[in-house]
C-alpha positions, 0 to 999 in steps of 0.5 A: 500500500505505500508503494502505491502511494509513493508512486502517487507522489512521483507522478504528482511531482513529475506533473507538477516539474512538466507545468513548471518546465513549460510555463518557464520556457512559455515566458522565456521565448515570449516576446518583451510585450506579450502580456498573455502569455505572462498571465496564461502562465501564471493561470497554469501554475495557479491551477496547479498550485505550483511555482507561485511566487514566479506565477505571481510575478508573471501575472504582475509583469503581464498587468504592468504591460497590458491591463485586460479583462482577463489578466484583471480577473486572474488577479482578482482570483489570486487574491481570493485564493489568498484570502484578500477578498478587499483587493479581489473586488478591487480587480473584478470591478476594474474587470468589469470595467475594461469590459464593459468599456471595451463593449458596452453590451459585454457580458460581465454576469460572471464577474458579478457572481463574484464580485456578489459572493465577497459582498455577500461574505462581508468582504 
């Protein structure tokens, strides 16, 4: 029984390295300006809770070089995820914001589901 369970873990780790790897080598053959790129990094890692405190910085460069609805709403997940649910609202409205800037007819229902929920828990 441990074996399979230290098995588990190998494969885990390995997964985990590969997101590593190419998030890594995504951002490094990314062009100066390419904000995506930095954030869609940043996401992977996020979701699979690696090599955050890089994730954080890609998503902080890719803000730096382009705000956009999504690299806003990723910022906005972050901070949830680390319990600063005051700055996550911060960064949805200035999603909903771009977006509804960018498109007046934009829909921003998922934006305001979270953005209820932070009011709805008292912020």
């Amino acid at each position: 029984m441990a074996l399979v369970i230290l098995l588990g873990t190998v494969s885990w780790t390995k997964a985990e390295d590969r997101t590593i790897e190419k998030t890594r080598e995504a951002v490094e053959n990314a062009s100066p300006h390419d904000w995506y790129t930095l954030a869609v990094s940043a996401e992977k890692c996020f979701k699979k809770k690696v090599n955050l405190k890089q994730a954080s910085k890609w998503l902080d460069e890719s803000l730096a070089i382009a705000e956009t609805p999504y690299n806003l709403e990723l910022k906005g997940d972050y901070f949830i995820e680390n319990r600063l649910p005051d700055r996550a609202l911060e960064f949805y409205v200035r999603a909903m914001n771009e977006m509804k800037e960018k498109d007046g007819n934009a829909d921003v229902s998922k934006l305001q589901k979270k953005i209820s929920k932070i009011i709805d828990i008292g912020g």
